[in-house]
C-alpha positions in Angstrom: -0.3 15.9 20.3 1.3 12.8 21.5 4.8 11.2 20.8 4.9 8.0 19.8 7.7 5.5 19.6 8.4 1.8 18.9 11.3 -0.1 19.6 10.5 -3.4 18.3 10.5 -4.0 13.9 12.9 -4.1 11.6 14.5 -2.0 8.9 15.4 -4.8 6.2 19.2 -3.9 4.7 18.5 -4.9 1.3 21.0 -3.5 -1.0 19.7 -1.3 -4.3 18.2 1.9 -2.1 17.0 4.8 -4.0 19.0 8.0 -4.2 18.5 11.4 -5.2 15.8 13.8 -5.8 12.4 13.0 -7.6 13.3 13.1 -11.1 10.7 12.9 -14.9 10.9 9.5 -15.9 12.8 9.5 -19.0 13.2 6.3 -21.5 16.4 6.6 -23.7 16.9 10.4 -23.0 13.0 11.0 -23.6 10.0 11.8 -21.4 8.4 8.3 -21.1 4.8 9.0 -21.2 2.8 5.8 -21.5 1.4 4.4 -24.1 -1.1 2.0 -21.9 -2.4 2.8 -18.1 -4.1 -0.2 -16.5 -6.9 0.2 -13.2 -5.9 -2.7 -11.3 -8.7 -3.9 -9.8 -6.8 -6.9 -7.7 -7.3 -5.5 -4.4 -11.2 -5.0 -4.6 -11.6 -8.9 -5.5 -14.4 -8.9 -2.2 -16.3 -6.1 -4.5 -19.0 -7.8 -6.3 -17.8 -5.4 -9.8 -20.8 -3.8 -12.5 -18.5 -3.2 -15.8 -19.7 0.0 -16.6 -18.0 0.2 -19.8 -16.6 -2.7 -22.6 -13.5 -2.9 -24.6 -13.4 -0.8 -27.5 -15.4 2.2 -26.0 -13.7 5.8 -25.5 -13.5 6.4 -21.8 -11.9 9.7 -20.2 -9.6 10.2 -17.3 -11.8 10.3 -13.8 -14.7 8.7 -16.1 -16.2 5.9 -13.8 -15.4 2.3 -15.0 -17.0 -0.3 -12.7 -19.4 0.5 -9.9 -19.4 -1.8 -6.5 -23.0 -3.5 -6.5 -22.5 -3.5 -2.5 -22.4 0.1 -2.4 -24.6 1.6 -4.7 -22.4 5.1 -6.3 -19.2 4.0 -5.6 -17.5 4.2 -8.2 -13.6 3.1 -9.8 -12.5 5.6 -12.0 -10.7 5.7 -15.1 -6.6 6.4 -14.7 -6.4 7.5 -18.5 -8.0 9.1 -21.3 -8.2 6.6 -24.8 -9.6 3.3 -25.4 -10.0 0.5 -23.5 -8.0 -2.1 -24.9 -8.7 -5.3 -22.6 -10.6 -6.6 -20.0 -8.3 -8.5 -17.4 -10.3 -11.5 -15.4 -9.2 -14.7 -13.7 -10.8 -17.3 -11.4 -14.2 -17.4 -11.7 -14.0 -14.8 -13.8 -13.0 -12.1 -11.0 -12.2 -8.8 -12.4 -8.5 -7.9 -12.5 -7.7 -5.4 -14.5 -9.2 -3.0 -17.5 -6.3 -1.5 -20.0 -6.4 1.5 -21.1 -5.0 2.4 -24.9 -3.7 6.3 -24.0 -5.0 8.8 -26.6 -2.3 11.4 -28.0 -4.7 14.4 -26.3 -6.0 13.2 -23.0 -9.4 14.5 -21.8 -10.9 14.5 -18.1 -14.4 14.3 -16.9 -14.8 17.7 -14.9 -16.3 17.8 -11.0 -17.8 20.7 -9.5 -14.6 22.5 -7.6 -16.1 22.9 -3.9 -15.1 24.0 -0.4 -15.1 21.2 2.1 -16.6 23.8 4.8 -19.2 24.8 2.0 -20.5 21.1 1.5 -23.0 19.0 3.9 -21.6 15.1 4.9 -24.2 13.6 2.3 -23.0 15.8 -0.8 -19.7 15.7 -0.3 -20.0 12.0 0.4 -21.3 11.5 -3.3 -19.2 13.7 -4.8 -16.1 11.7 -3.6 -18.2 8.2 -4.6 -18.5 9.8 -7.9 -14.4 10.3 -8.3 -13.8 7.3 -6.9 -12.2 8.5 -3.5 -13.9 5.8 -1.7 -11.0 3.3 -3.6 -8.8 5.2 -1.3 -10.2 4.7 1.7 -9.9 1.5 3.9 -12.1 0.6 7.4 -10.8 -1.2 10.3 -11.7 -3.7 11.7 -10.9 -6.6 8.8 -8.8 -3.9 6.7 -12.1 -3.6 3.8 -13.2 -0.8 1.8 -14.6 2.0 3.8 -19.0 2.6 3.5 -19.4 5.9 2.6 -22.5 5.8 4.4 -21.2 5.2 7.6 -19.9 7.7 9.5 -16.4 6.6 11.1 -15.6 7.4 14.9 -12.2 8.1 13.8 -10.1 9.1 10.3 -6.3 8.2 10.9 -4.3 9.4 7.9 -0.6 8.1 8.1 2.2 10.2 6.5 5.2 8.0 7.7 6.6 5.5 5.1 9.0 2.8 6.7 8.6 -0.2 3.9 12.1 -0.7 2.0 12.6 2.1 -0.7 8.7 3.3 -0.4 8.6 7.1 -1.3 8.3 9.0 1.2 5.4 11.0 2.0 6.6 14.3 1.6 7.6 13.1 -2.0 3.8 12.4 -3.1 2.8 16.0 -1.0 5.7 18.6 -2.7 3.6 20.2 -5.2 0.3 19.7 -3.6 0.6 21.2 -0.6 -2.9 23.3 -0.6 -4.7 20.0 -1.8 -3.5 18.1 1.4 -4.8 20.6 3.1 -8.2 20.7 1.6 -8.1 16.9 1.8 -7.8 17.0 5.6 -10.6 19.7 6.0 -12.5 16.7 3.9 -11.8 14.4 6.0 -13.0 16.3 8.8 -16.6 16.7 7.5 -16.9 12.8 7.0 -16.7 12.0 10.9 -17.5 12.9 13.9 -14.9 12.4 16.0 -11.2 13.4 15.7 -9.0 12.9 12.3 -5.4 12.0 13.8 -2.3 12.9 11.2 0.7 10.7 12.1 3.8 12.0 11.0 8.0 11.3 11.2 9.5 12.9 14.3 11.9 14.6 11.6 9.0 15.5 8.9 8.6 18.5 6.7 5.1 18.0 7.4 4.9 20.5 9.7 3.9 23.7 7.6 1.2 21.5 6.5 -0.9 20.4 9.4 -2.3 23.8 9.7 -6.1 22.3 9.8 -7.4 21.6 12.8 -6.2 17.7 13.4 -4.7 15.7 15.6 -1.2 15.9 15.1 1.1 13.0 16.4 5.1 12.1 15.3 6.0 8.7 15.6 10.3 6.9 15.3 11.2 4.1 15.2 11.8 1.3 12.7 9.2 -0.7 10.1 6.5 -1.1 10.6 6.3 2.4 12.4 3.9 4.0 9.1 1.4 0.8 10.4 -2.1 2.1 10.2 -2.6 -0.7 13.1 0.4 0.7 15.0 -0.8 4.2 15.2 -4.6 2.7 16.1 -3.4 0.5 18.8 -1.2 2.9 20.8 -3.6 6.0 20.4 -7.8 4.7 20.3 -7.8 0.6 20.6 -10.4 -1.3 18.5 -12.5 -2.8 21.1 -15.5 -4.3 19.2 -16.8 -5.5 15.3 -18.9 -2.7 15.5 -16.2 -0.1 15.7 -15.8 1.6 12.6 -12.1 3.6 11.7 -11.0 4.5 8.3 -7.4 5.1 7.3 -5.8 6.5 4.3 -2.1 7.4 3.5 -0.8 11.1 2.6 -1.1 10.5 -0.9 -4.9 9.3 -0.3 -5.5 12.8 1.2 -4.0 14.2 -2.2 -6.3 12.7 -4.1 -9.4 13.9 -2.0 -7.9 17.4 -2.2 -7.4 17.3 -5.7 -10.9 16.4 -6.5 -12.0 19.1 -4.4 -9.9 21.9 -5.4 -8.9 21.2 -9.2 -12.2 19.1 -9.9 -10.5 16.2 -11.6 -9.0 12.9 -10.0 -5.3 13.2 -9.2 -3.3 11.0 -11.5 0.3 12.1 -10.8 2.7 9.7 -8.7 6.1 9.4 -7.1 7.2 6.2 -7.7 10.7 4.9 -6.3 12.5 2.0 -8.3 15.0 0.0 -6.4 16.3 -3.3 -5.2 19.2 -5.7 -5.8 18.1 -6.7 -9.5 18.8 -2.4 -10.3 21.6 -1.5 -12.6 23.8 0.7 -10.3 22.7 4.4 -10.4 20.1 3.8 -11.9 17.2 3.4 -8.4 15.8 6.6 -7.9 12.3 8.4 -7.6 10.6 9.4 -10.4 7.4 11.1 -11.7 5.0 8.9 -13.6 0.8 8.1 -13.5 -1.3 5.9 -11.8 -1.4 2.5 -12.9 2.3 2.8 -14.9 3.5 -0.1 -16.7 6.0 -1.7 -16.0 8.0 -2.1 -19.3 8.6 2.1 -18.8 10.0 2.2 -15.4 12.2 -1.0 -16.2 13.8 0.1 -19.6 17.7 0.5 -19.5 17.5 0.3 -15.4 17.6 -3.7 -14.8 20.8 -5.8 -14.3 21.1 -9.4 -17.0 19.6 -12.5 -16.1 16.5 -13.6 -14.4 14.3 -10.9 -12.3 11.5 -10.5 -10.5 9.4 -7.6 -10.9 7.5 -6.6 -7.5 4.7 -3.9 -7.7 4.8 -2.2 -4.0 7.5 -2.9 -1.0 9.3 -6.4 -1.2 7.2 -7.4 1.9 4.4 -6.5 0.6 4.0 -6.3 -2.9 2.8 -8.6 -5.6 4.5 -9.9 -8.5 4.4 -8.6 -11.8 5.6 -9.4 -15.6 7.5 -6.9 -17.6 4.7 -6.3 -19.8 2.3 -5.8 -16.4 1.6 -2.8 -14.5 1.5 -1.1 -11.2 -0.9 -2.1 -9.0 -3.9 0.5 -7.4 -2.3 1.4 -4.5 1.6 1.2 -5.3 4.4 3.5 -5.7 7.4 1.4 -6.1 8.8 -1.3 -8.4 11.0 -3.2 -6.8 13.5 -5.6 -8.9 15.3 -8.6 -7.3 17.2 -12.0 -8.8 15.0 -14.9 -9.2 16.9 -18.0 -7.2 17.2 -20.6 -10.0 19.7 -22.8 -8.4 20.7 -24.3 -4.3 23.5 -23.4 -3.0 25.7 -26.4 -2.3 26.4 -27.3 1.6 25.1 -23.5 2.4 24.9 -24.5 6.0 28.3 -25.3 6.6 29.6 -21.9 5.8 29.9 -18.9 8.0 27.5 -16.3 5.8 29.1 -13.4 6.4 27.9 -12.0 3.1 23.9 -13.5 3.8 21.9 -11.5 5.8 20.1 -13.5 9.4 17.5 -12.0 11.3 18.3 -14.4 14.0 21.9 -14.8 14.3 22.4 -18.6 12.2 25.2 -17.0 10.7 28.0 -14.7 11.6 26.0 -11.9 9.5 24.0 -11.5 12.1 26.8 -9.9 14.4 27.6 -7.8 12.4 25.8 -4.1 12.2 25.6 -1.4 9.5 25.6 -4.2 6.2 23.4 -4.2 3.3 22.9 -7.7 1.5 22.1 -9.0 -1.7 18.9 -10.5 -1.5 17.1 -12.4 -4.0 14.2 -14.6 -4.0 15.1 -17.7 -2.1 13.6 -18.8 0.5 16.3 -21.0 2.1 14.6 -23.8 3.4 11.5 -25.3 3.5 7.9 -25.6 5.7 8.9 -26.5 9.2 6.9 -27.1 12.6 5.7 -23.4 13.7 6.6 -23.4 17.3 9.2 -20.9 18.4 7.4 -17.3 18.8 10.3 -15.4 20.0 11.5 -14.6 16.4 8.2 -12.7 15.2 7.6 -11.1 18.7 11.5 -8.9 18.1 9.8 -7.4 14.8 6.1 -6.8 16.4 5.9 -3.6 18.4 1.8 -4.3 18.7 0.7 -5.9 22.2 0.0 -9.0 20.1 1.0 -12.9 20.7 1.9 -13.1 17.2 2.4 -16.9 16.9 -0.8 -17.9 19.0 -2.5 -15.4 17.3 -1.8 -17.0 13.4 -2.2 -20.2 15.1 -6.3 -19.6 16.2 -6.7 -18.1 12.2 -5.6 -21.3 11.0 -7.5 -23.4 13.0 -10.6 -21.0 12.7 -11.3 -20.1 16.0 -12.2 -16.6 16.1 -13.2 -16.4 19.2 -9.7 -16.6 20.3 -8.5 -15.2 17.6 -10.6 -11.8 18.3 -9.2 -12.1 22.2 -5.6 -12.2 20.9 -6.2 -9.0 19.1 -7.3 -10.1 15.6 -9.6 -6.7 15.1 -6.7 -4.7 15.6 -4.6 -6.3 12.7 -4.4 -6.0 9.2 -2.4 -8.2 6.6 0.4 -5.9 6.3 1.1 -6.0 10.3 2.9 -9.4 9.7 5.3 -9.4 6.8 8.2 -9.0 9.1 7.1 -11.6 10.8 7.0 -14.0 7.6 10.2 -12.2 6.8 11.7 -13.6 9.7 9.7 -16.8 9.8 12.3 -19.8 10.7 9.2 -22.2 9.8 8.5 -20.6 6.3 5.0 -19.5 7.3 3.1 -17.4 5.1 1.1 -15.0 7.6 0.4 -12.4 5.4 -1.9 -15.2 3.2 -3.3 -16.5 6.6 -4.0 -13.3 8.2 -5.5 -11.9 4.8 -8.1 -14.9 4.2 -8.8 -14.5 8.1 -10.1 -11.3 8.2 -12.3 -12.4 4.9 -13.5 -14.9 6.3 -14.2 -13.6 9.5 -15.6 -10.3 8.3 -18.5 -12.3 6.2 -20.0 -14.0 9.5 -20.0 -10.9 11.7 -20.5 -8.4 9.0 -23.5 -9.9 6.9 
């Protein structure tokens, strides 16, 4: 068991935190049970997608919906039981989402209920393409879907959540305790080397490491719950040919679920916060998969213009009231759309705006939270000073070289600076803090693409 800690990140103080217990998400004094569930298939856009079924046709919950031609038997299952009302697509006609009309009596496409320990590699291998578990489960290096049939050389399965207002682990395990369990037992029948569990120095997750993993407890600030974090400091990606899947608590869940109850596990904590929240009303609360967004806004959003963020505000995308949450999000986060410049902003002291680098008196001060809203202040500006993004990196990476040698496409550099060790996520701080207005996250993301489809294929 090792002990790790960071020193270097950043907890954003955004104001609009979630308090209290998880709570059943109730729309004016009622249960709020959905009337549409959406599959957001945005993440999988390098899937080449087989549309298994059309709109119109009855579909149940765990029933498969598109298969991956890469990967022939993985599957991306239905989140609901009803009819599918629409077919989502965009450029090029890429699949982005499939709706799903709820029916009044939900049904669910039964799976065998097995014993990890009972099942060989290859069966329970299809049995978790055929729930569509392998949705779940990411690869490094280039941050892609994981190949079932591939056997990783290491599982690491992070319980730590440090992205602003993200549930915490524990929240999407109460309840499900003996399916986490049976997930990691899973998970140790799909490799073989070691499956490492990260979790919070002060965690609750104790009682449930019982399986024999690899225990570890990390502190420190965001981006402590970094897959890339946890990789770099315990087994280092060396090579392209390395091969490491990772997968959050609530992944684990999902695997256990399948296993134990024999349908796919639907039920999510989802936290609702930010600056744009009525106050009192940001909280966790208990919804589905896929939620739309119209149920977790209604009666819990200030006046005036908003912008609706599925996921962490670092990392999340943007949504419209009448969208939903994306495939791998638990939070909603609301903040005020900037429609107007603030006149002479730079002459004034900004005690009440929030500096990463000290430009204004905020940044002496300690233990604020800060209004945030969408503005960027300022504009594109020569990318030359690295000390900002190194503070809020705790990886042994030369951030600004690094993002430099993916713009210009050298790769060979790029790979020398560390670039198999990073995914997307690994540098939102570090646009966060970006003097120069940089968008690393978009850089870093198209990288890896790019870079995985010479080396890979």
């Amino acid at each position: 068991m090792a002990k790790l800690k960071i020193t270097k990140g950043l907890d954003v103080p955004i104001k609009g935190a979630p308090t209290g217990p998880v709570q059943p998400l109730l729309v004016d004094g009622r249960p709020a049970k959905p009337k549409e569930i959406a599959l957001d298939f945005s993440p999988f856009l390098m899937i080449k997608p087989k549309l298994l079924k059309k709109a119109g046709e009855m579909v149940k919950v765990g029933e498969p919906l598109v298969a991956g031609k890469q990967v022939p038997g993985r599957m991306f299952v239905s989140p609901a039981s009803g009819v599918i009302k629409e077919v989502h697509r965009g450029l090029k006609r890429r699949l982005l989402s499939i709706v799903i009309e709820v029916s009044e009596n939900e049904e669910f496409k039964e799976f065998p209920q097995e014993d990890p320990a009972d099942l060989s590699r290859e069966h329970l291998t299809e049995l978790l393409m055929e729930g569509g578990i392998f949705a779940h489960i990411r690869r490094r290096p280039f941050d892609l879907l994981a190949d079932p049939h591939q056997t990783p050389r290491a599982i690491f399965v992070s319980a730590v959540e440090t992205a602003p207002f993200q549930p915490s682990a524990e929240m999407q395990v109460e309840g499900f305790e003996e399916e986490f369990a049976v997930g990691l037992e899973a998970l140790k029948k799909l490799t073989d080397g070691p499956v490492h569990l990260v979790y919070p120095e002060k965690s609750d997750f104790k009682p449930f490491t019982e399986a024999a993993v690899e225990t570890h407890t990390i502190e420190g600030p965001h981006p402590a719950g970094n897959h890339s974090v946890h990789i770099q400091m315990l087994s280092p990606i060396q090579s392209v040919e390395e091969n490491i899947w990772t997968l959050r608590a609530l992944d684990v869940v999902c695997i256990g679920h399948l296993l134990k109850q024999g349908r796919i596990h639907t039920d999510r904590v989802v936290s609702i916060a930010g600056p744009g929240v009525l106050d009192g009303a940001a909280g966790y609360f208990r919804t589905r998969a896929g939620a739309p967004v119209s149920s977790l806004i209604a009666g819990r959003v200030e006046k005036g213009a908003m912008r609706f963020v599925s996921g962490d505000l670092l990392m999340g995308s943007k949504v419209d009231a009448e969208g939903f949450l994306g495939f791998y999000d638990t939070q909603l986060s609301v903040v005020p759309e900037s429609t107007h410049r603030e006149m002479l902003h730079f002459f004034r002291l900004g005690i009440d705006k929030y500096s990463a680098s000290r430009t204004y008196l905020s940044g002496f001060l300690s233990d604020r939270i800060y209004d945030f809203n969408t503005s960027n202040h300022g504009e594109h500006r020569a990318f030359v000073i690295a000390k900002p993004y190194d503070a809020v990196m705790p990886m042994n990476i030369p951030t600004m070289q690094l993002v430099k040698a993916v713009m210009a496409e050298d790769f060979d550099l790029a790979e020398e600076l560390g670039f198999l060790e990073v995914a997307p996520e690994d540098f939102a701080l570090a646009t966060f803090v970006c003097p120069s207005k940089m968008e690393m996250i978009g850089i870093i993301e198209k990288g890896l693409k790019e870079y995985a489809v010479d080396v890979l294929h």
